[in-house]
N, CA and C atoms as a LAMMPS dump frame, in Angstrom:
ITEM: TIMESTEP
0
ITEM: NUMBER OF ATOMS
546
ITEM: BOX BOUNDS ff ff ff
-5.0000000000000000e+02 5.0000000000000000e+02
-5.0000000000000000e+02 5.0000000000000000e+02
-5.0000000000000000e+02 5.0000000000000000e+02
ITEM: ATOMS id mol type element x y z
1 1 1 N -201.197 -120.252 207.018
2 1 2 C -200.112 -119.493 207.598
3 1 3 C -199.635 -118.384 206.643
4 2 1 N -199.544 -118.673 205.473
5 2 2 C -199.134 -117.547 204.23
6 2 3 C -200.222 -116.568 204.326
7 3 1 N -201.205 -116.938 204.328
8 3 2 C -202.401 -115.807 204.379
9 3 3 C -202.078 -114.945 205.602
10 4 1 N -201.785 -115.674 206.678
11 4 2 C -202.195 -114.723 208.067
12 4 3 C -200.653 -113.731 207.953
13 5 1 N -199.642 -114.212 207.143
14 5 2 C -198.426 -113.384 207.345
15 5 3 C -198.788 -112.347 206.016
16 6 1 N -199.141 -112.488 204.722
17 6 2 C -199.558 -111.845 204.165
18 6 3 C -200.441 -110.669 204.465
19 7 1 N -201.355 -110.682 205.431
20 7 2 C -202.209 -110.079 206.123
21 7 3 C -201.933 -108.974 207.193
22 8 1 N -200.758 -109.891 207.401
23 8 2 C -199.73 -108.483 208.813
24 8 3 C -198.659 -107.888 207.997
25 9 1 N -198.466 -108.406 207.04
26 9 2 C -197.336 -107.346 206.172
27 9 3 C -198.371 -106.57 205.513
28 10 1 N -199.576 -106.374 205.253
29 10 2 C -200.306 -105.618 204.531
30 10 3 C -200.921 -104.458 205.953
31 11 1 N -201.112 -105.113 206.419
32 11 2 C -201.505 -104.049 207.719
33 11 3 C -200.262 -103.174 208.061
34 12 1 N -198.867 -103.807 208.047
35 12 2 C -197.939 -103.069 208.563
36 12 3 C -197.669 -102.058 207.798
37 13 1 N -197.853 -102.322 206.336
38 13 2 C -197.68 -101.595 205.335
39 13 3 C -198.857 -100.299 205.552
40 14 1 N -199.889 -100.876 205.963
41 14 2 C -200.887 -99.788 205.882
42 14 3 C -200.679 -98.682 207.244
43 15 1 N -199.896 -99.112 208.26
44 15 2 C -199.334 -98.505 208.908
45 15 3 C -198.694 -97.38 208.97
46 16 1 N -197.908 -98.292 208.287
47 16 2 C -196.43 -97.22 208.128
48 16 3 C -196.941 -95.791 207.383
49 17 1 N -197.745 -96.219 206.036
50 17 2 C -198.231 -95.13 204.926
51 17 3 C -198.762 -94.338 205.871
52 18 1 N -199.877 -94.689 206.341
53 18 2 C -200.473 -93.315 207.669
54 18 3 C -199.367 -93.017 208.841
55 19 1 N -198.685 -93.26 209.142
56 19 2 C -198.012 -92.379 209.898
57 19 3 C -196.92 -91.522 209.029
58 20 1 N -196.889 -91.606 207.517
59 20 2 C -195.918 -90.579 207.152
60 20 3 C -194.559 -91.531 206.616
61 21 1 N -195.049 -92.547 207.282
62 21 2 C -193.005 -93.309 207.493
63 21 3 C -192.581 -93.688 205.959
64 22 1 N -193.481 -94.366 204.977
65 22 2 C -193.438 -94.878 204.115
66 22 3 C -193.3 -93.542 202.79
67 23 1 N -193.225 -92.645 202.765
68 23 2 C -193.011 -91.89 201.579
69 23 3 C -191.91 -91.893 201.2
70 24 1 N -190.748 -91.687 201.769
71 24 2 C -189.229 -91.919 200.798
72 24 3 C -189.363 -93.209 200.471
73 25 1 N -189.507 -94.448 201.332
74 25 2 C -189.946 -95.333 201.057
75 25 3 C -190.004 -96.225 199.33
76 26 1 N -191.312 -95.335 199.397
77 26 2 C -191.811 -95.966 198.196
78 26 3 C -191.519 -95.513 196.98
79 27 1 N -190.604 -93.734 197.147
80 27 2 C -190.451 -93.118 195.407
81 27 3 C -189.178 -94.059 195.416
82 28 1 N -188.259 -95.197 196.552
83 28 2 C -187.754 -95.767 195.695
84 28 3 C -187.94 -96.577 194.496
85 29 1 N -186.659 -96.993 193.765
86 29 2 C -187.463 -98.359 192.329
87 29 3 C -187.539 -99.625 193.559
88 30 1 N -188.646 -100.294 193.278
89 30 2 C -189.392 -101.571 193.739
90 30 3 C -190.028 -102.249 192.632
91 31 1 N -190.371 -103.195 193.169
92 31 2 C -191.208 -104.525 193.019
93 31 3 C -192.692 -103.603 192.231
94 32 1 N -192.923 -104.013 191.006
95 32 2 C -193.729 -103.65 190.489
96 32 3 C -195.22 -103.787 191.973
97 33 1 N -195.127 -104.772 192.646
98 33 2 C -195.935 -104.454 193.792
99 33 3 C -196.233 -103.594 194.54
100 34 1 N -196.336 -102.384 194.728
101 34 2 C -195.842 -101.467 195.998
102 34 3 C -196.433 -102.024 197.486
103 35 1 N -197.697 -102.172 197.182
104 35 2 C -198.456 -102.961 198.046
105 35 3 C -198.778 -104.911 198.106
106 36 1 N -198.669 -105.355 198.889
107 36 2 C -199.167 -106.495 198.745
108 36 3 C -200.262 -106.902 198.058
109 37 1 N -200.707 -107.706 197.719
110 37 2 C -201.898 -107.793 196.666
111 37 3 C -202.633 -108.727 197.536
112 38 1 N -204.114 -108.019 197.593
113 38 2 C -205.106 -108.826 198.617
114 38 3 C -204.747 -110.517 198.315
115 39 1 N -205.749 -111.091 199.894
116 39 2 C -205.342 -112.429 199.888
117 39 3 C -206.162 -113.144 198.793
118 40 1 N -207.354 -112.488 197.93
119 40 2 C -208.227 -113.271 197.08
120 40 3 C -207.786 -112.461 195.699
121 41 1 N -206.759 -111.947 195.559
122 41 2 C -206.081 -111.413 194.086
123 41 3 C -205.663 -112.857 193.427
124 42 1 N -206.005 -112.649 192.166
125 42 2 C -205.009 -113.367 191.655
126 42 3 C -203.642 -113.778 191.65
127 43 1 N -202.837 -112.686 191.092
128 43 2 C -201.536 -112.816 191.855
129 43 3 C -201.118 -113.678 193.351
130 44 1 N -202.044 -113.27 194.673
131 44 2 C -201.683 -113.947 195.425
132 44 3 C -202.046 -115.806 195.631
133 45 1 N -203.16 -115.664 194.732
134 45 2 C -203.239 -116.929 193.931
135 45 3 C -202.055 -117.734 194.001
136 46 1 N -201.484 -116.907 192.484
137 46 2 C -200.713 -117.728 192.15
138 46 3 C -199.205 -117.647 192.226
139 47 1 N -199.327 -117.157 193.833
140 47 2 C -198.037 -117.337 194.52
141 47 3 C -198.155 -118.237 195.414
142 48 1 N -199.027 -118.808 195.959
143 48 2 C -199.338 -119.488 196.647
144 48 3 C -199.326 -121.207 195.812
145 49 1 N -199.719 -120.803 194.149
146 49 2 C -199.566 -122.031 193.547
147 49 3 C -198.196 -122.135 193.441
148 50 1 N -197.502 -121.239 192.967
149 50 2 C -195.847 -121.044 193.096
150 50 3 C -195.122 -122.556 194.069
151 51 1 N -195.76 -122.251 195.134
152 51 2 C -194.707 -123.151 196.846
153 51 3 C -195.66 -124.271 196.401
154 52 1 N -196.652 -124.755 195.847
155 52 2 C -197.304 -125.927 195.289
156 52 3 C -196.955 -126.099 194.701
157 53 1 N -196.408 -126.518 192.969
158 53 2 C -195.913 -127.004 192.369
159 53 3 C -194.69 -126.607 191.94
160 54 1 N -194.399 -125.602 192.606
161 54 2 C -192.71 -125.151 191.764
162 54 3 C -192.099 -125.86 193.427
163 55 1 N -191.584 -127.541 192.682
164 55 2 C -190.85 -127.788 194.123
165 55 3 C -189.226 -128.204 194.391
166 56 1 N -188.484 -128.433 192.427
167 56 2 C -187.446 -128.192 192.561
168 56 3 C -186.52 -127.724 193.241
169 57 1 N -186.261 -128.421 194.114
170 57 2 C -185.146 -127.263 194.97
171 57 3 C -183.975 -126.409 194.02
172 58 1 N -183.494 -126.911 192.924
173 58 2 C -182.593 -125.951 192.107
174 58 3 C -183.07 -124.685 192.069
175 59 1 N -184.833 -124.563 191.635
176 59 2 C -185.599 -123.541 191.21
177 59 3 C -186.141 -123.09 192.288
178 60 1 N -186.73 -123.453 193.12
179 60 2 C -187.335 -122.787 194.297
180 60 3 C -186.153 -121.398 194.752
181 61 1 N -184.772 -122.231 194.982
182 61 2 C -184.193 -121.128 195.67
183 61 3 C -183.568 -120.114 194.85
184 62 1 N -183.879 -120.566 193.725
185 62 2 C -183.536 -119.098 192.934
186 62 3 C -184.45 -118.08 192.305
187 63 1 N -185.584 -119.05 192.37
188 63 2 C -186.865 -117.883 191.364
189 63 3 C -188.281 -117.39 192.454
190 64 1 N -187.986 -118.593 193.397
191 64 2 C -189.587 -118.198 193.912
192 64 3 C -189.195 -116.484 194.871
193 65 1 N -188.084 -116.046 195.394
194 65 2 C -188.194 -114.988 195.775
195 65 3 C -189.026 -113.841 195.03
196 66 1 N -187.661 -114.26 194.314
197 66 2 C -188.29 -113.234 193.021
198 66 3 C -189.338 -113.12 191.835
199 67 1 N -190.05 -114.274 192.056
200 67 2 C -191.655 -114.473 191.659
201 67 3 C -192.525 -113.82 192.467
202 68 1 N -192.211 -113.83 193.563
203 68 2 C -193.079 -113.356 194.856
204 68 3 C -193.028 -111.987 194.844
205 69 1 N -191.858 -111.157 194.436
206 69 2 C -191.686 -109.75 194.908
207 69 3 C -192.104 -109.152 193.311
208 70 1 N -192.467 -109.776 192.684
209 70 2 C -192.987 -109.384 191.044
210 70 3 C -191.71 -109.228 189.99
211 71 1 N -190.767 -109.704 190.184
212 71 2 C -189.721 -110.111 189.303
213 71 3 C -190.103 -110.894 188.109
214 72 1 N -190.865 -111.032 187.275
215 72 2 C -191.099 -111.81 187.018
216 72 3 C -189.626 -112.603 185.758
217 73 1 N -189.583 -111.513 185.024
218 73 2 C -188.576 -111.831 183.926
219 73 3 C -187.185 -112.447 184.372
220 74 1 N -186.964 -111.93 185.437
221 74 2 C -185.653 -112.451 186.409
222 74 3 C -185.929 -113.81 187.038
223 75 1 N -187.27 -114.02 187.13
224 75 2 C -187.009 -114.879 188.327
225 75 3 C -187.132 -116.544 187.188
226 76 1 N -187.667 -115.867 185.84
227 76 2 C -187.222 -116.887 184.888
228 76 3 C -186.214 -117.301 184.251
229 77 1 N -185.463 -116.001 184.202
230 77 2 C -184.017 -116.461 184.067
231 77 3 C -183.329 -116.903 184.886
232 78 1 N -183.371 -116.747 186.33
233 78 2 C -182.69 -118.03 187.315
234 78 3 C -183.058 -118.995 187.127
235 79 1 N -184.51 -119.569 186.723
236 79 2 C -185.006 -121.044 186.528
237 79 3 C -183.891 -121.606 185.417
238 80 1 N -183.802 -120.849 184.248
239 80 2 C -183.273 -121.594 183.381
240 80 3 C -181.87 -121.581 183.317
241 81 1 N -181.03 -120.817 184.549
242 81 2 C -179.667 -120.7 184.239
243 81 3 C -179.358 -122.118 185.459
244 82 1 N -180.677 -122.301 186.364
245 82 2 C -180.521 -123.608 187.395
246 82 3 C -180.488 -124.636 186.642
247 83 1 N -181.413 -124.844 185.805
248 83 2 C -181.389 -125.578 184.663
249 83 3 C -179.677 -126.098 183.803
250 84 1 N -179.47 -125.164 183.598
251 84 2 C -178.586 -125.034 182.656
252 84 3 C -177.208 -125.54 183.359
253 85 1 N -176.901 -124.922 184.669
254 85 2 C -175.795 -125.222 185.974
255 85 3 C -176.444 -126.955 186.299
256 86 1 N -177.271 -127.317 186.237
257 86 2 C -177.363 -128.619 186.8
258 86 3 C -176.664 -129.406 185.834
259 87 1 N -177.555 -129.083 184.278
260 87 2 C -176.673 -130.027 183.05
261 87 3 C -175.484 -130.065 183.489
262 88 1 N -175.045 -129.025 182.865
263 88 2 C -173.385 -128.797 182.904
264 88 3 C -172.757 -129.611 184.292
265 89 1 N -172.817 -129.562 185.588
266 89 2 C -172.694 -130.44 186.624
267 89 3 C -172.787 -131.767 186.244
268 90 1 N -173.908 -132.705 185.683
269 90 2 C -174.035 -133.567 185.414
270 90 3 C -173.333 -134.278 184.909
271 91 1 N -173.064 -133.516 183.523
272 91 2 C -171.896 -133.981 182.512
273 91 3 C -170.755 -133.874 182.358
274 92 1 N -170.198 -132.519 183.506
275 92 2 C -169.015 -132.472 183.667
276 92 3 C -168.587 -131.309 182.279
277 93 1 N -169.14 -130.52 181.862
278 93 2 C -169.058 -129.854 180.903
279 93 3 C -169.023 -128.616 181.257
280 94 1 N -168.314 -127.775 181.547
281 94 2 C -168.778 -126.404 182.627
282 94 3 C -168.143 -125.719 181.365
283 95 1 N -167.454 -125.574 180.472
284 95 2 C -167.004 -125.149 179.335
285 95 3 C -167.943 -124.411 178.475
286 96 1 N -169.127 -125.596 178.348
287 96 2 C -170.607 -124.65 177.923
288 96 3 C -171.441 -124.451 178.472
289 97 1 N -172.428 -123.917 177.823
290 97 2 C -173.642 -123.533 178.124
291 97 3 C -174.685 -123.39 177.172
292 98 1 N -176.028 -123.252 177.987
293 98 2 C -177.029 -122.787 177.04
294 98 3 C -177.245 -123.498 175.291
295 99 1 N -177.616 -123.246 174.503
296 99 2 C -178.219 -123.843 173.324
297 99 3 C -176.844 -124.783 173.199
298 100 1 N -175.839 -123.96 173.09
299 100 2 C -174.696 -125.099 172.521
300 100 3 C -174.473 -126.456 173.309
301 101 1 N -174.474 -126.095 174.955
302 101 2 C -174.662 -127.206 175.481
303 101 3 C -175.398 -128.373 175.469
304 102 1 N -177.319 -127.844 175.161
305 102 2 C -177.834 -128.445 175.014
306 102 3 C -178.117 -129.322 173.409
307 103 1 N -177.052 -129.065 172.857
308 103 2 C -177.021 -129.544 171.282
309 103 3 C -176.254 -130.302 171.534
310 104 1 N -175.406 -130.679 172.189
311 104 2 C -174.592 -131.625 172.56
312 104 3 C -174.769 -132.373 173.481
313 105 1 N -174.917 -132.318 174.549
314 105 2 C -175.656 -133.377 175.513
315 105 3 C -176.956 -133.561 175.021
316 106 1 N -178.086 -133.664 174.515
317 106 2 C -179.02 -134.434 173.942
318 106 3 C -178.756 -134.548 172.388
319 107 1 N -177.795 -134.666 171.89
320 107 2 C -177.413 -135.05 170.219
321 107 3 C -177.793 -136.379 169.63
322 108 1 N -178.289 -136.096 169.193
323 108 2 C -179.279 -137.377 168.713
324 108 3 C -178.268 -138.536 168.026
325 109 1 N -177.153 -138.184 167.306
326 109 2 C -175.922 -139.199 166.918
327 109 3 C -174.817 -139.597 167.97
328 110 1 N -174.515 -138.556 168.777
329 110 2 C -174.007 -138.994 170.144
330 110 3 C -173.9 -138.115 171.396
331 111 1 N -175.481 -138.7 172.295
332 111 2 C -175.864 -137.762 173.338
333 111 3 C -174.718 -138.325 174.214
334 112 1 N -175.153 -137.4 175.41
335 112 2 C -174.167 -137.531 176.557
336 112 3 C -175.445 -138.079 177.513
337 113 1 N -176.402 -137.385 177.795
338 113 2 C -177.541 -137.719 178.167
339 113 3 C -179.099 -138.278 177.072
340 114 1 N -179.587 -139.93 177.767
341 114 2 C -180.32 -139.838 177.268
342 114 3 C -181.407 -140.583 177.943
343 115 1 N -182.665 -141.462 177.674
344 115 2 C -183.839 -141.802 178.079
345 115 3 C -183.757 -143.234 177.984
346 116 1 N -183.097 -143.511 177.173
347 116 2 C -183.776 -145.061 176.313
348 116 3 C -182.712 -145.282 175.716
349 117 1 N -182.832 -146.274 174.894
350 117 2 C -182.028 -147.243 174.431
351 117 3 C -181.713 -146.441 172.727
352 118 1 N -182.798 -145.731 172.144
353 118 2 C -183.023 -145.355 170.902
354 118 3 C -182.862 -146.29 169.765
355 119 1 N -183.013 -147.09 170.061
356 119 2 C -183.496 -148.321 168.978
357 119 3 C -184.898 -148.384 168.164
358 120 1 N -185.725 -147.884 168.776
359 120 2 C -187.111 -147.754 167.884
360 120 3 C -187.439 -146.408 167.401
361 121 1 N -188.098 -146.198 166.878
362 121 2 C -188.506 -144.606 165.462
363 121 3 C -188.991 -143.656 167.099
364 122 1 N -189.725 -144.074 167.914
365 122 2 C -190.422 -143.58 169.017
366 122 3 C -189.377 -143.289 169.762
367 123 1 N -188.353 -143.836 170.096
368 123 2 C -187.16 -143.2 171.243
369 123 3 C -185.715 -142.3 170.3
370 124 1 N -185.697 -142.229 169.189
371 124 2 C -185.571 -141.825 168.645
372 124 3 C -185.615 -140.275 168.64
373 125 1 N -187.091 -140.254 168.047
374 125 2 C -187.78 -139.396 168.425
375 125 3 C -188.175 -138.984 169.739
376 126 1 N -187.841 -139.244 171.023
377 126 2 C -188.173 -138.459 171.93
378 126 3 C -186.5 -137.803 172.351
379 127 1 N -185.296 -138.302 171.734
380 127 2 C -184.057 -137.937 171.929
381 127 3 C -183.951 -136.505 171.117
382 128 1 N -184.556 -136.558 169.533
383 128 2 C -184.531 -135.758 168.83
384 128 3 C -185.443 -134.781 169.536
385 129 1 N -186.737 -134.812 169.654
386 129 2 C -187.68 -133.578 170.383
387 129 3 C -187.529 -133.044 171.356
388 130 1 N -186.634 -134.008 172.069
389 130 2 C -186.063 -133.202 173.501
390 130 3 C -184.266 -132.116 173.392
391 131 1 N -183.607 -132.489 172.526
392 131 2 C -183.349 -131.93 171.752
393 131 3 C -183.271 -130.59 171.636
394 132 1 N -184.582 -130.668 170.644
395 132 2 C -185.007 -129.248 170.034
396 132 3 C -185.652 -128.543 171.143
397 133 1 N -186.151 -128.917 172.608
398 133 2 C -186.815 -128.315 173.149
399 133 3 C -186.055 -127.466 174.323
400 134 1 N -184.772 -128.741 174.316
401 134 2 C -184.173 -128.11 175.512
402 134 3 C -183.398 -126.808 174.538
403 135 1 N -182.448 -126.697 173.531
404 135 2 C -182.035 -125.721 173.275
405 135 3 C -183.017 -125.209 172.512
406 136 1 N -183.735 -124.879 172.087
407 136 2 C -185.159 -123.856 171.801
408 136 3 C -185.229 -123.171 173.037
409 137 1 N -185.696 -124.07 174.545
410 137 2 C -185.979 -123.173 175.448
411 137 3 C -184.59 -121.891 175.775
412 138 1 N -183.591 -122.135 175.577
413 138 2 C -182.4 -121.822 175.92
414 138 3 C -182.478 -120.143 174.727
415 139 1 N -182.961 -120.435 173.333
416 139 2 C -182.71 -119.482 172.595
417 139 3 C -183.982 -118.914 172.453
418 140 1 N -185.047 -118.986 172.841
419 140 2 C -186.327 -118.543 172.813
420 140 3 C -187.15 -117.901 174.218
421 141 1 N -186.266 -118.425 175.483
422 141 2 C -187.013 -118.372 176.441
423 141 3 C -185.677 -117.168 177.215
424 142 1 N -184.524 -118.248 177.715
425 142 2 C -183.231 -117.659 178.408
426 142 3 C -182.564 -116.568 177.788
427 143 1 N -182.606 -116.683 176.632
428 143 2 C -181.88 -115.481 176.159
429 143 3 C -182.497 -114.344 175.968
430 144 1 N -184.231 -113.997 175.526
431 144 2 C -184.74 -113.127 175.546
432 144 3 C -184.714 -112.055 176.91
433 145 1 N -185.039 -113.754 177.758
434 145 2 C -185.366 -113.142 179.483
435 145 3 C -183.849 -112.132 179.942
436 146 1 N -183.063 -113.039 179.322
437 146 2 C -182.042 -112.346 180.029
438 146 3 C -181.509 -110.628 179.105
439 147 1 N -181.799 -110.84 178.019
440 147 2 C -181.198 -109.527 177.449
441 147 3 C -182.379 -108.685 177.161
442 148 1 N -183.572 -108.88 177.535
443 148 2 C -184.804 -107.698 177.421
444 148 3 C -185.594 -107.483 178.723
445 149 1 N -185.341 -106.454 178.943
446 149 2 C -186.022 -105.828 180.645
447 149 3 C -186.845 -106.39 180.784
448 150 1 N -188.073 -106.941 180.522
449 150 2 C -189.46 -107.23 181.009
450 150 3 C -189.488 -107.731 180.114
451 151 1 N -189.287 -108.872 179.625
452 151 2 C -189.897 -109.759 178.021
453 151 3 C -191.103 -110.649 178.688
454 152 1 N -190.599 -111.353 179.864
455 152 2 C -191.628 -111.125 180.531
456 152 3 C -192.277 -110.431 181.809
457 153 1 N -193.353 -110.412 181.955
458 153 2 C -194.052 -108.979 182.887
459 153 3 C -195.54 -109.571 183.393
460 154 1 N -195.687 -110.904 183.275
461 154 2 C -196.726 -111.42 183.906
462 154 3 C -196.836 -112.7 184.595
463 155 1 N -197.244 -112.473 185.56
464 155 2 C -196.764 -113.846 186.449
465 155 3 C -197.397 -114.981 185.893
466 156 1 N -198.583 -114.921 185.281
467 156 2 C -199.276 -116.046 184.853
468 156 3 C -198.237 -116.988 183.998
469 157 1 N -197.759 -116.416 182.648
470 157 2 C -196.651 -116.341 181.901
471 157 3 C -195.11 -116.79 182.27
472 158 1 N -194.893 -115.972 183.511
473 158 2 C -193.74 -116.379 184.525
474 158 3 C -194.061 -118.141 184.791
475 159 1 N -195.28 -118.296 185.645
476 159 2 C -195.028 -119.676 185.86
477 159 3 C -195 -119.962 185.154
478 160 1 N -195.487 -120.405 184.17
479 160 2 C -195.595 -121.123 182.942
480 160 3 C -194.265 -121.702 182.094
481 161 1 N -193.374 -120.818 182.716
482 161 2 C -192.169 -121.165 182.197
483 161 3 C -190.989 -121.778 183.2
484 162 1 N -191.444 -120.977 184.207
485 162 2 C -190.501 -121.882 185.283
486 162 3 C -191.18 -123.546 185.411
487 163 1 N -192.313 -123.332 185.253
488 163 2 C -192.758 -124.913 184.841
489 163 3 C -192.469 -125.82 184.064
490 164 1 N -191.823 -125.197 182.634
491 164 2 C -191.184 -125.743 182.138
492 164 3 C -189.461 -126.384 182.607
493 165 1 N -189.173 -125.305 183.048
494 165 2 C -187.57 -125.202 183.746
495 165 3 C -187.685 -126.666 184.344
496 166 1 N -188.481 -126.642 185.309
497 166 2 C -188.932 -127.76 186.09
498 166 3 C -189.31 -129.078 185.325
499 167 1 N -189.792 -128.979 184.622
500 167 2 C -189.996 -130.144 183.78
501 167 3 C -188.733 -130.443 183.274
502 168 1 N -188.223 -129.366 182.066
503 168 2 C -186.921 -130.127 181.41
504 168 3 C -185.782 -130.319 183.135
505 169 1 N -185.773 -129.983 183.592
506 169 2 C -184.269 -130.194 184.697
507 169 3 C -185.092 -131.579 185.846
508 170 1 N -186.496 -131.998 185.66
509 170 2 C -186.817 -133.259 186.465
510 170 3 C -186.596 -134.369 185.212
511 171 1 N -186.731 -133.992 183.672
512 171 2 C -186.753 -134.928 182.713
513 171 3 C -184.8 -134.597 182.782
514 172 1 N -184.243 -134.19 182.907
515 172 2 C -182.548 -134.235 182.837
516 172 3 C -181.824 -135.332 184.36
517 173 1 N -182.769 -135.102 185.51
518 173 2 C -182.011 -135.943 186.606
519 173 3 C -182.759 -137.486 186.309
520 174 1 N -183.536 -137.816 185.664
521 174 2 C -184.067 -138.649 185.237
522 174 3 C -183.35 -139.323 184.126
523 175 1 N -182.263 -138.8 183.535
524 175 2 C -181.653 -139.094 181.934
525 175 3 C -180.172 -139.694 182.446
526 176 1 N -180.022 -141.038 181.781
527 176 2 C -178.901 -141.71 182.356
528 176 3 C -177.594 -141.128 181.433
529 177 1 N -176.38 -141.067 181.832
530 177 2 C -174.996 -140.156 181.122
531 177 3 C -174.474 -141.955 180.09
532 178 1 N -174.528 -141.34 178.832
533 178 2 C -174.355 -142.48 178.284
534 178 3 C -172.642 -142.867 178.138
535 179 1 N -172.38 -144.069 177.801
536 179 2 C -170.936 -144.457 177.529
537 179 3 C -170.73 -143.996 176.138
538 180 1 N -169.432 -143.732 176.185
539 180 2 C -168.474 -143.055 174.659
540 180 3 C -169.063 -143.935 173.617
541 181 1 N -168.978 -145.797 174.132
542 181 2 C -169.366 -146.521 172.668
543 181 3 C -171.16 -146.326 172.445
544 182 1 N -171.474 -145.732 172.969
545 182 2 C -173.069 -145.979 172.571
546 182 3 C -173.664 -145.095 171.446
């Protein structure tokens, strides 16, 4: 069904251009796309992998638009600000955000969220690495995306990170809110 609608927006498109209609059109700013990208492009690939594994509903409704229309840098920073709005929901913390938040709700001396019991060197350590990963992603990934035009500019790249989004925010509804004495 994506193919056959892909297929009539590309025809319509090819339409419009021959009759003239499409020239103001297009000197607007757009979607690094101007055209649809054939149904055996890559890209349409991996938009199609997009609605396959990106199935988060937090993330779907904020990034896959704009994955689709070639957003790419944007449509990663909605992943991780869904991310970021779910924590904060969770914990009841709407005060922060981003790295600081996540230094504190996974704090390895006293999380708010965690996995396990942390009694052995191994859970421990997955409190501590998750940790560093969730605010790493926050100062390495969210903040670039959000304060540099195109930091990223390739969809391959794009998923790759909303995949992550997806991972840390399915490993966060998965993480039980611990008690004050623990």
């Amino acid at each position: 069904m994506t193919l056959k609608l892909i297929d009539s927006l590309r025809q319509l498109q090819r339409t419009i251009k021959e009759i003239g209609l499409g020239g103001g059109a297009l000197a607007l700013p757009a979607p690094k796309l101007l055209l649809l990208p054939s149904a055996t492009s890559h890209e349409a690939k991996e938009e199609l992998l997009f609605s396959e594994i990106v199935t988060e509903i937090e993330i779907v409704e904020v990034s896959r638009d704009l994955f689709e229309s070639g957003f790419f840098n944007q449509s990663v920073t909605e992943a991780f600000k869904a991310l970021d709005l779910f924590i904060q929901d969770k914990v009841g913390r709407t005060d922060l955000s981003g790295t600081e938040l996540m230094q504190l709700v996974f704090s390895t001396s006293k999380p708010i969220l965690t996995w396990t019991k942390r009694k052995t060197l191994s859970e421990q350590n997955e409190q501590k690495g998750y940790q560093f990963i969730y605010s790493g992603s926050f100062i390495g990934i969210r903040s670039p995306c959000t304060h540099a035009k195109e930091w990223v500019s390739d969809h391959s790249e794009a998923l790759d990170l909303i995949l992550l989004a997806q991972h840390l925010l399915r490993k966060a509804k998965k993480a039980a809110i611990t008690k004050p004495s623990q």
